[in-house]
C-alpha positions as CSV (number, residue, x, y, z in Angstrom):
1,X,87.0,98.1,99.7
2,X,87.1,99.6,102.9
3,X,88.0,98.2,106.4
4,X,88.4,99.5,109.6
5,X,91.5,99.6,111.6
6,X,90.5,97.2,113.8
7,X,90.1,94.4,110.7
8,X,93.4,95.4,109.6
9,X,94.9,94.9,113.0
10,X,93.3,92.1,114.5
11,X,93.9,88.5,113.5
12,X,92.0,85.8,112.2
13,X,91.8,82.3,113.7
14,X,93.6,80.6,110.1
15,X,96.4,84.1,110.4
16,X,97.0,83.5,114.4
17,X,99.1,80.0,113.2
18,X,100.1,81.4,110.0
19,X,103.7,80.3,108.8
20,X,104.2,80.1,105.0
21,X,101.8,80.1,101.8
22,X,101.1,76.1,100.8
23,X,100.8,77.6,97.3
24,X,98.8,80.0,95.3
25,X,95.8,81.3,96.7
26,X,92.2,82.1,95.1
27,X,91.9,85.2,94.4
28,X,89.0,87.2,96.3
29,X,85.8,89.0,95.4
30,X,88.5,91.4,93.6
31,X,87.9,88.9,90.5
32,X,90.7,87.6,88.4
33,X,92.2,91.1,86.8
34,X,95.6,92.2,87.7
35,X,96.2,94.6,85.5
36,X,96.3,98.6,86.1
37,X,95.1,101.4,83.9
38,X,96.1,105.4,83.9
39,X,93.5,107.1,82.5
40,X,95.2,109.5,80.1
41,X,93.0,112.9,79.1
42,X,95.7,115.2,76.5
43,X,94.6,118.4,74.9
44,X,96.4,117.2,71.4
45,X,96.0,113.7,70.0
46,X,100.2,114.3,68.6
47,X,101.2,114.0,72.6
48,X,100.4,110.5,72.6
49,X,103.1,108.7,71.1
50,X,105.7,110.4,73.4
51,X,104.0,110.1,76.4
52,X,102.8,105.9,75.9
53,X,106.8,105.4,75.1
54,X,108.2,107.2,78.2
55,X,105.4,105.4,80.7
56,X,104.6,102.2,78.5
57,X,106.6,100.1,81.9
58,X,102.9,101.3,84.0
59,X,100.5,98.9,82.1
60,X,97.5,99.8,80.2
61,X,97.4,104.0,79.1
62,X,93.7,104.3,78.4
63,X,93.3,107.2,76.2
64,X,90.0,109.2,77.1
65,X,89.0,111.8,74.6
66,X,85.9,113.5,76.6
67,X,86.0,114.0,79.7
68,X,82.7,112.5,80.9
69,X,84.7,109.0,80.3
70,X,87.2,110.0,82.1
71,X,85.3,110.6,85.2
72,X,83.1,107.0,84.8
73,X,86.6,105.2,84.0
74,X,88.0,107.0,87.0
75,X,85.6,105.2,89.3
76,X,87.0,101.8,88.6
77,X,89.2,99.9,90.6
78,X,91.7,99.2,87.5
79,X,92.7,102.7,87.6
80,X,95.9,103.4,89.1
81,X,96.0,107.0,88.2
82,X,94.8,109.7,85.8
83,X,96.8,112.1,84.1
84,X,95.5,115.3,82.3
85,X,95.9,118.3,80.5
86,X,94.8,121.5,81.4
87,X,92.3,121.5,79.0
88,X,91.0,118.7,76.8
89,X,90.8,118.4,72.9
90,X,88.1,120.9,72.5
91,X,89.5,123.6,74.7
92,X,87.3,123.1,77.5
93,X,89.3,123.3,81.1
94,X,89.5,119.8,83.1
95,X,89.3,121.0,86.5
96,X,85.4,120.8,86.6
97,X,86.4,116.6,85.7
98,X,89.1,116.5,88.1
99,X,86.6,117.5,90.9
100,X,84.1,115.3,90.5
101,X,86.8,112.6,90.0
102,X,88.4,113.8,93.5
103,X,85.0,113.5,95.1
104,X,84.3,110.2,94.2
105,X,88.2,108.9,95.2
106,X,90.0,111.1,97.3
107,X,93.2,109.1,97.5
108,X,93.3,108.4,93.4
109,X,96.4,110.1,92.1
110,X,95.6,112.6,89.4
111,X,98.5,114.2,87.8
112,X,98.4,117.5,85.5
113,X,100.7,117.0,82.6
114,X,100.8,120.4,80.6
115,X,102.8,122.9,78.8
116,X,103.4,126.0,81.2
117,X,102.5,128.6,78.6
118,X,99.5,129.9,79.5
119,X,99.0,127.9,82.9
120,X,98.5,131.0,84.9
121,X,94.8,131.4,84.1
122,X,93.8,128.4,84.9
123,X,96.3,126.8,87.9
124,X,94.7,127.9,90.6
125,X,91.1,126.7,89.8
126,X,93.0,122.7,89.2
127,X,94.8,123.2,92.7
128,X,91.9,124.0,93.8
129,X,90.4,120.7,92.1
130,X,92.5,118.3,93.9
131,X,95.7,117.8,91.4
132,X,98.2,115.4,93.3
133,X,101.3,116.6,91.2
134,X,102.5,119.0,88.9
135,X,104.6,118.1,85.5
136,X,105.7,120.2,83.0
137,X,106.3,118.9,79.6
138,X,109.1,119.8,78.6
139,X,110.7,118.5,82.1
140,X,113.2,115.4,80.6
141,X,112.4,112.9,84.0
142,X,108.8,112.3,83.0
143,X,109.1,108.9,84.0
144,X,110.3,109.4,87.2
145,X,108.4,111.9,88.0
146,X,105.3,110.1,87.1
147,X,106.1,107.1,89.0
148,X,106.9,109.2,92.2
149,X,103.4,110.6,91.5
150,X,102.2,107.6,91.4
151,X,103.3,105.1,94.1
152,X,104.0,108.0,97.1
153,X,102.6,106.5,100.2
154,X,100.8,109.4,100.6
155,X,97.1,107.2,101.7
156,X,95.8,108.1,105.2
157,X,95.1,104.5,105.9
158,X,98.4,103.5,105.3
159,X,99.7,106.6,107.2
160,X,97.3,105.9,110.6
161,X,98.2,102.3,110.7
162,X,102.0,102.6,110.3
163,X,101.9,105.3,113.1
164,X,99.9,102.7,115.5
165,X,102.9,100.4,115.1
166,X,105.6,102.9,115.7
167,X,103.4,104.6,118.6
168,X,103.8,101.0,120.2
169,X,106.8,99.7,119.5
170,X,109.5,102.9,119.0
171,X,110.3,105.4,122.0
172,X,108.6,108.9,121.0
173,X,111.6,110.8,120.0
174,X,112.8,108.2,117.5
175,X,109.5,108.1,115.8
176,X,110.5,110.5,112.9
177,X,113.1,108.3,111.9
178,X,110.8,105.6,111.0
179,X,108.4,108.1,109.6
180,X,110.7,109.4,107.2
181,X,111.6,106.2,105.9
182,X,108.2,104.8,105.7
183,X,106.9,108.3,103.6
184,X,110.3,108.1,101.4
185,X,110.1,104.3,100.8
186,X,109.6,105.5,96.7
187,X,112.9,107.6,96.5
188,X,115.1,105.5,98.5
189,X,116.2,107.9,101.3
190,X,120.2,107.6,102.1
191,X,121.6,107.3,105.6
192,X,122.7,111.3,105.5
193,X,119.1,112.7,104.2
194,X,116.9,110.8,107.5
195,X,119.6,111.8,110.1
196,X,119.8,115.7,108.3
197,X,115.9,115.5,108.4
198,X,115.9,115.5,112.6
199,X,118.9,117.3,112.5
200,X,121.9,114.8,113.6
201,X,124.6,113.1,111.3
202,X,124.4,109.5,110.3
203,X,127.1,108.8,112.6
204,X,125.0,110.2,115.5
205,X,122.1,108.7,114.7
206,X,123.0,105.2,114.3
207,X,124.4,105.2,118.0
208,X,121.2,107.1,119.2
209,X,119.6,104.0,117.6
210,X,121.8,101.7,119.2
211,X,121.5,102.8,122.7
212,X,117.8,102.7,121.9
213,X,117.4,99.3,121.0
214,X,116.2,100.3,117.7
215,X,117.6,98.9,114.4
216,X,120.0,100.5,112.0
217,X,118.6,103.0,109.4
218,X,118.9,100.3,106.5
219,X,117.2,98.4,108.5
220,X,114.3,100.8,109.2
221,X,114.3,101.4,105.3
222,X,114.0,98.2,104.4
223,X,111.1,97.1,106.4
224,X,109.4,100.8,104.9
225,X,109.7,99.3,101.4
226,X,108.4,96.1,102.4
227,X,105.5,97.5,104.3
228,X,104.6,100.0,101.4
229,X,104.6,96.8,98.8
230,X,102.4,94.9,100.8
231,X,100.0,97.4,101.4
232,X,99.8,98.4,97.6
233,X,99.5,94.4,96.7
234,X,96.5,94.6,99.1
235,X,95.1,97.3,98.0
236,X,95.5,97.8,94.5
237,X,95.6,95.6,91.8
238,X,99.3,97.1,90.4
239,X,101.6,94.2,89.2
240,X,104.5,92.7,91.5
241,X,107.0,94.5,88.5
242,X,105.4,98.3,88.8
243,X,105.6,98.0,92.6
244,X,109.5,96.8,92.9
245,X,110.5,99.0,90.1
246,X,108.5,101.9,92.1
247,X,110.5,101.2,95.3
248,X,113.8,101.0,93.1
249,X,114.2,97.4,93.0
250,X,115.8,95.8,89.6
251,X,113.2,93.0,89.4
252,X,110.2,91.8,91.0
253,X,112.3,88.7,91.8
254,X,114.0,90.8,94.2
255,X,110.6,92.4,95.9
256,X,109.7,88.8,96.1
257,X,112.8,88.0,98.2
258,X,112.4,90.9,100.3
259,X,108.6,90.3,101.2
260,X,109.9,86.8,102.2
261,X,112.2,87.7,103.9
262,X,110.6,90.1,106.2
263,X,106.7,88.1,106.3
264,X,108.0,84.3,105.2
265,X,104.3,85.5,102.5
266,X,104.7,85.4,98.2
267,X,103.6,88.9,96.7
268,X,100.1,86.8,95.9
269,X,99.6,85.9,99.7
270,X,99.6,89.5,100.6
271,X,97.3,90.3,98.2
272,X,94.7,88.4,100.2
273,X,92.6,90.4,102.7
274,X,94.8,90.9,106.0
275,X,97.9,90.8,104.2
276,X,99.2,93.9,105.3
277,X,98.0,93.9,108.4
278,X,100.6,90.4,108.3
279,X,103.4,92.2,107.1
280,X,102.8,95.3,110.0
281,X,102.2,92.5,112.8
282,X,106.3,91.3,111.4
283,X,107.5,94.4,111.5
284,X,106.2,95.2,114.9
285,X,107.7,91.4,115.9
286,X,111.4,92.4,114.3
287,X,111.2,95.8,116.6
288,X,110.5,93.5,119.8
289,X,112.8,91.0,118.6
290,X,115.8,93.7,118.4
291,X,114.8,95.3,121.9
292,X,115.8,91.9,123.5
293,X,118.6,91.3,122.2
294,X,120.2,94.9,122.9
């Protein structure tokens, strides 16, 4: 689905008086499935009992032998990411598959999972490719590291909009701030790392932030998490339970409270077209409503 900045932005006559879901909405031309796939391509068929038990909390692993598969199943909109091997089952290298995947999605996540024996000869051609991460096998955080791979709010879309709203509504030299938190939402960024990463100590900071009529950092991470779920509920079709573990919540009960909290919408609300640009017009109302009364 693609739509233009201005659609995200601007408001519909039904979203200008919007207050709170009346219930569950239809869904839209999306159709009715909700559940994600990562396309899985390993060189030995004996990988895939470790690897389905360490990411089985992701949804569907959709094993793809050849890699012609892999690149039609890339192409759907169920697929939440693909993860491959440096070379599949018959010895043949994947980075020919993992460019024409690239081509067709640029923003799909495609992560090389692989032993590091023998990666030299062939790294530079999958970089070249378009891999988004690298993981080593015998690295013991697989499912972290995965997950990070995964849900980083790394899209451009999602980058260009949240820098419209912080061009408007936060004074120039406090824009970092926000940026950090909103491109760390996944790996939930202390007080200490954003003030070290534009180089003042918390303490600092949070009166810079004061004096600026900005909020507090927890706040400013908070909203980032909130804005990153609702543009992956929008956009993707990833389950409530994979996005509020992604953001480290401990259930999707508690994303739930959060996105209600900050946009008075369910999870299913903001799945609707417009739903993020809802939950950026709050954020941008929070900012204004903190500037008046400071």
């Amino acid at each position: 689905m693609t739509v233009s900045v201005a659609a995200w932005l601007t408001p519909g006559n039904a979203e200008r008086n919007r207050t709170v879901s009346q219930g569950p909405r239809a869904f839209d031309a999306r159709g009715l499935a909700t559940m994600h796939h990562i396309l899985v391509q390993l060189s030995e068929v004996a990988l895939r009992p470790r690897f389905a038990e360490t990411c089985k909390a992701f949804g569907d692993v959709v094993w793809c032998d050849d890699l012609d598969d892999l690149v039609v199943r890339a192409a759907a909109r169920e697929a939440l990411a693909v993860v491959v091997d440096s070379a599949d089952r018959q010895g043949r290298a994947t980075s020919g598959a993992v460019a024409r995947i690239r081509a067709r999605n640029p923003n799909l996540p495609i992560v090389l999972w692989c032993e590091r024996r023998g990666l030299a000869d062939r790294i530079g051609a999958l970089l070249g490719a378009g891999i988004s991460a690298l993981i080593f096998r015998d690295e013991s955080e697989l499912e972290r590291r995965l997950l990070t791979s995964i849900t980083r709010a790394s899209d451009v879309a999602f980058q260009q909009l949240t820098d419209q709203a912080l061009h408007r509504r936060i004074p120039t030299p406090f824009i970092p701030v926000a940026r950090f938190c909103l491109d760390h939402a996944v790996t939930i960024p202390r007080a200490e790392m954003i003030a070290r990463s534009v180089g003042m100590s918390p303490k600092t900071l949070a009166g810079q932030l004061r004096r600026a009529g900005l909020p507090p950092v927890s706040a400013l991470v908070m909203w980032a998490k909130a804005l990153s779920a609702a543009y992956r509920l929008e956009k993707t079709t990833e389950s409530v339970a994979n996005i509020a573990r992604s953001l480290g919540f401990s259930s999707g009960s508690a994303l739930r409270r959060l996105l209600k909290r900050c946009t008075n919408e369910t999870p299913q609300a903001l799945r609707e077209p417009g739903g993020f640009g809802w939950a950026l017009r709050c954020f941008e109302r929070f900012l204004v409503k903190v500037q008046t009364q400071r």
